[in-house]
Every structure is written in C-alpha cells, then in structure tokens.
VEXTORRO-927319 format. One record per residue (C-alpha): residue in three letters; chain; x, z negated, y. Coordinates in nm, 4 decimals, always signed. Layout:
pt residuo = ALA&cadena = A&u = X&w = Z&v = Y
...
//
This chain:
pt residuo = UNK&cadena = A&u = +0.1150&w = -0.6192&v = +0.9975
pt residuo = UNK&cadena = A&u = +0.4090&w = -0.7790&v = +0.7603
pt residuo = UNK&cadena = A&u = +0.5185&w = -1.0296&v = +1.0328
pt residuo = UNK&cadena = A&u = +0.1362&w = -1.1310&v = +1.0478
pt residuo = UNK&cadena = A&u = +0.1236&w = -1.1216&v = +0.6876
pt residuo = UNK&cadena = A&u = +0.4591&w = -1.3326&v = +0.6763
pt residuo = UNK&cadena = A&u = +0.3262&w = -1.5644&v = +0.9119
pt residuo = UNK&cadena = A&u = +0.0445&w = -1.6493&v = +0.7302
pt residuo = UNK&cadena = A&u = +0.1949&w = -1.6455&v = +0.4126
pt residuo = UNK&cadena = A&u = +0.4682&w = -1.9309&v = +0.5722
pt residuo = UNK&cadena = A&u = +0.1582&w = -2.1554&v = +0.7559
pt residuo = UNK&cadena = A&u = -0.0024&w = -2.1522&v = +0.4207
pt residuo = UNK&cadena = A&u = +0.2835&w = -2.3378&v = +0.2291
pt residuo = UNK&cadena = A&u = +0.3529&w = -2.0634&v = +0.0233
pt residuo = UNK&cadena = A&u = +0.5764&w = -2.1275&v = -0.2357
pt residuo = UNK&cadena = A&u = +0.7263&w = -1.8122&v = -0.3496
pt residuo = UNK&cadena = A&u = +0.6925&w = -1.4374&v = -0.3514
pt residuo = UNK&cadena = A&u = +0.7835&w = -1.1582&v = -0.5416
pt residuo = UNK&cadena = A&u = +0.8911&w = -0.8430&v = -0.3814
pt residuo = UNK&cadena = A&u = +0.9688&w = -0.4295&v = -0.5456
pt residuo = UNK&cadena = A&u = +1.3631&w = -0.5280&v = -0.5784
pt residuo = UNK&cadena = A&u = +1.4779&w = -0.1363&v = -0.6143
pt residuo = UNK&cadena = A&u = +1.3478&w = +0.1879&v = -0.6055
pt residuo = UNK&cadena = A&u = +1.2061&w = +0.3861&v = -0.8762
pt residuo = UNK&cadena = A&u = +1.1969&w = +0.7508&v = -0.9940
pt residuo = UNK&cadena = A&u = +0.8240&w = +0.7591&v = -0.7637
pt residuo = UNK&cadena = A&u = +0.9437&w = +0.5015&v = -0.5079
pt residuo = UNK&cadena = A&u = +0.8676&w = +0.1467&v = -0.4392
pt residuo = UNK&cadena = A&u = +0.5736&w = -0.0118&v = -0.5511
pt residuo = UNK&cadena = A&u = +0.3577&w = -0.1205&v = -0.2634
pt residuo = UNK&cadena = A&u = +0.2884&w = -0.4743&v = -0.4099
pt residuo = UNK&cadena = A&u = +0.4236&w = -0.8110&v = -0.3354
pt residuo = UNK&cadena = A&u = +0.3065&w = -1.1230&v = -0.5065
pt residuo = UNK&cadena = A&u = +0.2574&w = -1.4518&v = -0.3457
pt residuo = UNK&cadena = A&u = +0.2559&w = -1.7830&v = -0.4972
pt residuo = UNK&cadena = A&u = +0.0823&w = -2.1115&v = -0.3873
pt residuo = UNK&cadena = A&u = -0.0104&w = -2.4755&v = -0.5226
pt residuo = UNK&cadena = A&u = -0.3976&w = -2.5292&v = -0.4740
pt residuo = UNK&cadena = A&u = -0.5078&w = -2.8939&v = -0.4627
pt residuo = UNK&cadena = A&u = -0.9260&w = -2.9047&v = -0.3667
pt residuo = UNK&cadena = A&u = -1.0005&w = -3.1830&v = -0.1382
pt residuo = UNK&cadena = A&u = -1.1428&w = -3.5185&v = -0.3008
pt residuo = UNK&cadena = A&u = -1.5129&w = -3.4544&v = -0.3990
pt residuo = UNK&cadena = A&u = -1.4681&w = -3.1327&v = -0.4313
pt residuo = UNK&cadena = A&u = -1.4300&w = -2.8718&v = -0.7336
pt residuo = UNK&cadena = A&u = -1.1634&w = -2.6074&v = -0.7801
pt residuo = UNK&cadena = A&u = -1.3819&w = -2.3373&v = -0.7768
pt residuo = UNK&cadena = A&u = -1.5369&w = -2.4205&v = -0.4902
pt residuo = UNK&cadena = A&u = -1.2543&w = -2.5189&v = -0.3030
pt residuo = UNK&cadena = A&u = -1.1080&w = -2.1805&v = -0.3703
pt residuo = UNK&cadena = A&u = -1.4112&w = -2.0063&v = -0.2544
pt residuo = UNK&cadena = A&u = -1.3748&w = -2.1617&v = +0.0734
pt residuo = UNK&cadena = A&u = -0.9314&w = -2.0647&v = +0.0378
pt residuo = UNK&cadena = A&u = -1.0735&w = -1.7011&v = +0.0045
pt residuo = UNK&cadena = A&u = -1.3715&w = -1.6966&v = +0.1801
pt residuo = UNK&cadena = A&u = -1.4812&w = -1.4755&v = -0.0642
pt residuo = UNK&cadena = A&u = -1.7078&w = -1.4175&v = -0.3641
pt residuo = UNK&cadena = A&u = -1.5308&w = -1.5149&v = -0.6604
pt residuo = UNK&cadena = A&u = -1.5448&w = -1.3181&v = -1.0036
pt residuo = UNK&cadena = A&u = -1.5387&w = -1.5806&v = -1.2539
pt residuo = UNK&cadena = A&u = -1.3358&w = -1.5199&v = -1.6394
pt residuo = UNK&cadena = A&u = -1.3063&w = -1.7167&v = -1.9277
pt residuo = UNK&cadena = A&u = -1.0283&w = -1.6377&v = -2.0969
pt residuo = UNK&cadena = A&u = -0.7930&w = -1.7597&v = -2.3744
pt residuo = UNK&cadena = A&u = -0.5682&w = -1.9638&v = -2.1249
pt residuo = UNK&cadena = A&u = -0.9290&w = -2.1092&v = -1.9559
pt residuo = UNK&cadena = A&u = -1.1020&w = -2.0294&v = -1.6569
pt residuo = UNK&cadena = A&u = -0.9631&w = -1.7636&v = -1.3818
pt residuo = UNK&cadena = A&u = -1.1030&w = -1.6788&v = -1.0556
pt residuo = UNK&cadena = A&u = -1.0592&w = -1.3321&v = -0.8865
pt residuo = UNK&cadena = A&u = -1.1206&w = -1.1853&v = -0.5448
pt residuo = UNK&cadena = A&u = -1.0473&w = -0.9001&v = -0.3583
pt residuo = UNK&cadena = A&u = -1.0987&w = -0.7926&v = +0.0303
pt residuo = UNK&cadena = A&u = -0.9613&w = -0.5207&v = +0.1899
pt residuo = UNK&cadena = A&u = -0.8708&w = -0.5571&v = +0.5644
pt residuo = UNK&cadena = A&u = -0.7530&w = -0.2839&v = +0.8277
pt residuo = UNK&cadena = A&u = -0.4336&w = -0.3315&v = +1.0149
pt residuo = UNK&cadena = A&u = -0.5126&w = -0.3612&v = +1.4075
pt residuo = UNK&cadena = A&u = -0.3347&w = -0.1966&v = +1.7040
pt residuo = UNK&cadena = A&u = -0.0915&w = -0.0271&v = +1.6143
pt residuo = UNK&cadena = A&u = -0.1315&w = -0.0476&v = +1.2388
pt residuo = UNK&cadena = A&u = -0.4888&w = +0.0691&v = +1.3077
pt residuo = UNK&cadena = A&u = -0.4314&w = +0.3471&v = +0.9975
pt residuo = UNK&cadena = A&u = -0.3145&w = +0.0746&v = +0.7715
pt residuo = UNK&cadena = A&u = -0.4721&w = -0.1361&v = +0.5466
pt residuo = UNK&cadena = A&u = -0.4100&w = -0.4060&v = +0.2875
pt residuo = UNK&cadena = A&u = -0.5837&w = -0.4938&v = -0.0681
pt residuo = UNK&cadena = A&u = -0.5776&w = -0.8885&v = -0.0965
pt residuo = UNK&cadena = A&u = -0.6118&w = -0.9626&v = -0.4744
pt residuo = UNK&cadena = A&u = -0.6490&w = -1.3336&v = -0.5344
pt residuo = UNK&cadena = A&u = -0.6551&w = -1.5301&v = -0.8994
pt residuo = UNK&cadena = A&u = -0.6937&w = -1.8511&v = -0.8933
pt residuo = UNK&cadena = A&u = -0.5603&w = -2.0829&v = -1.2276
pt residuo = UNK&cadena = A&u = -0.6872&w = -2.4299&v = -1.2478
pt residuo = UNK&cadena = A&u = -0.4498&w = -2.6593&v = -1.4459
pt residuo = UNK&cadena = A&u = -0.5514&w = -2.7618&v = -1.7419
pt residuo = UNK&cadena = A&u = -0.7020&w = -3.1649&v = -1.7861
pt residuo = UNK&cadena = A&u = -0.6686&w = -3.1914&v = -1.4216
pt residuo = UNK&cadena = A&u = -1.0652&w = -3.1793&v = -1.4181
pt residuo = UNK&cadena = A&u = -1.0456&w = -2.8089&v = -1.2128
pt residuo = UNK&cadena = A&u = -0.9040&w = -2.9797&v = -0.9040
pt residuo = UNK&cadena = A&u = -0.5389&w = -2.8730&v = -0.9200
pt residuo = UNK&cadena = A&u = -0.4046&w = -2.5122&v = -0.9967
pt residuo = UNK&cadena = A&u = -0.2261&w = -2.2456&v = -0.8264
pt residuo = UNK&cadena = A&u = -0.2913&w = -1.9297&v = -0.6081
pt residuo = UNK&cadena = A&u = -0.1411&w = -1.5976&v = -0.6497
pt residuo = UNK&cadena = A&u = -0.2470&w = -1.3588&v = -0.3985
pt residuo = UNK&cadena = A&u = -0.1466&w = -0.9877&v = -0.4311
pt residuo = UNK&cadena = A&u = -0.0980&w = -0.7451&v = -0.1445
pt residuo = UNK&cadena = A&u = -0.0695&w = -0.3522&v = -0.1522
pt residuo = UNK&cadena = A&u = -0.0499&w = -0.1960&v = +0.1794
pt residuo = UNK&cadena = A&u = -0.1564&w = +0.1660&v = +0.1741
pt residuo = UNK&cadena = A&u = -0.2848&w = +0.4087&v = +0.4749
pt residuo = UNK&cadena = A&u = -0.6371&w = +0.5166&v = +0.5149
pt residuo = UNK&cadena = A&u = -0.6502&w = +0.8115&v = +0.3652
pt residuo = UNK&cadena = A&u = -0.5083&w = +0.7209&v = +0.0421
pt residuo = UNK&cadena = A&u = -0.6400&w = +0.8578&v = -0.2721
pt residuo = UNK&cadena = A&u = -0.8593&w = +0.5674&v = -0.4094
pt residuo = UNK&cadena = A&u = -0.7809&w = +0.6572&v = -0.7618
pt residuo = UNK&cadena = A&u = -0.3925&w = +0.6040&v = -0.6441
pt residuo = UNK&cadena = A&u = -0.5741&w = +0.2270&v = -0.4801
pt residuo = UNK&cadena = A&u = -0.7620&w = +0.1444&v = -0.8354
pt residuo = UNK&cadena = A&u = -0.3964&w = +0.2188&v = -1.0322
pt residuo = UNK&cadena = A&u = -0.2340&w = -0.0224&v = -0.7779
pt residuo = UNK&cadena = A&u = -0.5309&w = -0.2709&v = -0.8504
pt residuo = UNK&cadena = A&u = -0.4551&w = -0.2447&v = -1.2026
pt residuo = UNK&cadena = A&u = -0.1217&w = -0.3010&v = -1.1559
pt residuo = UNK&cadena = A&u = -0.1726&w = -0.6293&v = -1.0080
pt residuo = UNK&cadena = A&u = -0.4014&w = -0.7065&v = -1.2566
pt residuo = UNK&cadena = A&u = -0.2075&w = -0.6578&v = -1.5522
pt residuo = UNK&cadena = A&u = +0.0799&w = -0.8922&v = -1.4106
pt residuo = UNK&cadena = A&u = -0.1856&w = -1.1545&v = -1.3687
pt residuo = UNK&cadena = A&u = -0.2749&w = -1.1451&v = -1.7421
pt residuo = UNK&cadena = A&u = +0.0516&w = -1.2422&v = -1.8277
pt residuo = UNK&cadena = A&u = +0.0642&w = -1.5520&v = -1.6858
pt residuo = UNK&cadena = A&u = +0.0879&w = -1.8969&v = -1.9113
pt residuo = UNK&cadena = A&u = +0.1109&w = -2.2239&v = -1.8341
pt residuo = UNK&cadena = A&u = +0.3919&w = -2.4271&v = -2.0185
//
C-alpha cells in the first residue's frame, strides 16, 4: 500500500512530503503530508480543476487567507492490505491574483486498520486539519 501510495505520489509531480521524524511518548503519528503545485488547464477554474484532481466533492471555506477547498475519501488497501485503509485529506490553496488558476495541493494520508476506533480516526482528522490552518502564503 506505501509503494502504491509512493508511486502515485512520484507520477503526480509531487513536490515534497512531510513524514513523523521520531517517535513519541504514544508512538508515531500515522500522518504524512504531501505537497503539490496545481496549475488548472486554460479555460478552466481552480475549483473546478481541483474537483476533477480529487474526483471528489469539495467543501468550500472562506477564510482570512481566501478561499480553501477540502476533501476527504477513504479507500481500503487491496490484497494483502485488505484490513488496511487510508484517509486522503485534500486542501486545495489558490494563489492569490492569479484569478483561481494557480495554487497548491496538500494531500494528507493516515493509514489505520479496520477496526480502528473512529473517535481515534476523527482526532487524526483533526490533526491534519489543524496543520492546514497554519498555512500562509508569503
């Protein structure tokens, strides 16, 4: 499931990710962070050129920094990783006075097993969620 994940993460001109470094007292978090440049095709709007990325419904906020799209999807490992699944959290940022055509992508992942506790799943959500409200642009 991570060498799939890898794979796509590489095909999709990923630019960087951010990975649990060390251990803490509970273990390491489940959550990596991918980062990726988002450019909609000409004609086409950022919002609905991310819809299409995700192939999703998009949640749509308007916040201090502007506009920020969320999605989530959770999908369940195959074969062998049949018992595992992954929580895809994506935000999208346009950039501002680029007319919503150019932004960037970060897309969240927490693996966890099926019968995780979904309270311990919302808490991970959050998680991901609070390090996306930190972002600026400079």
């Amino acid at each position: 499931m991570i060498e799939r994940y890898w794979r796509s993460l590489t095909s999709g001109r990923i630019s960087a990710i951010y990975l649990p470094s060390e251990p803490t007292e509970v273990g390491t978090l489940p959550l990596s962070i991918a980062v990726k440049q988002h450019m909609a095709p000409a004609g086409t709007e950022f919002e609905a050129s991310v819809r299409t990325f995700a192939k999703s419904d998009l949640e749509r906020f308007d916040t201090p920094i502007g506009v920020v799209f969320r999605w989530v999807k959770d999908l369940r490992g195959t074969d062998e990783m049949d018992g595992v699944w992954s929580r895809q959290i994506g935000y999208a940022f346009p950039l501002p006075g680029e007319g919503e055509r150019r932004g960037v992508l970060f897309l969240s992942a927490v693996a966890f097993p099926s019968d995780t506790d979904p309270q311990v799943l919302a808490l991970l959500t959050e998680t991901s969620d609070t390090i996306m409200e930190t972002f600026r642009w400079r």
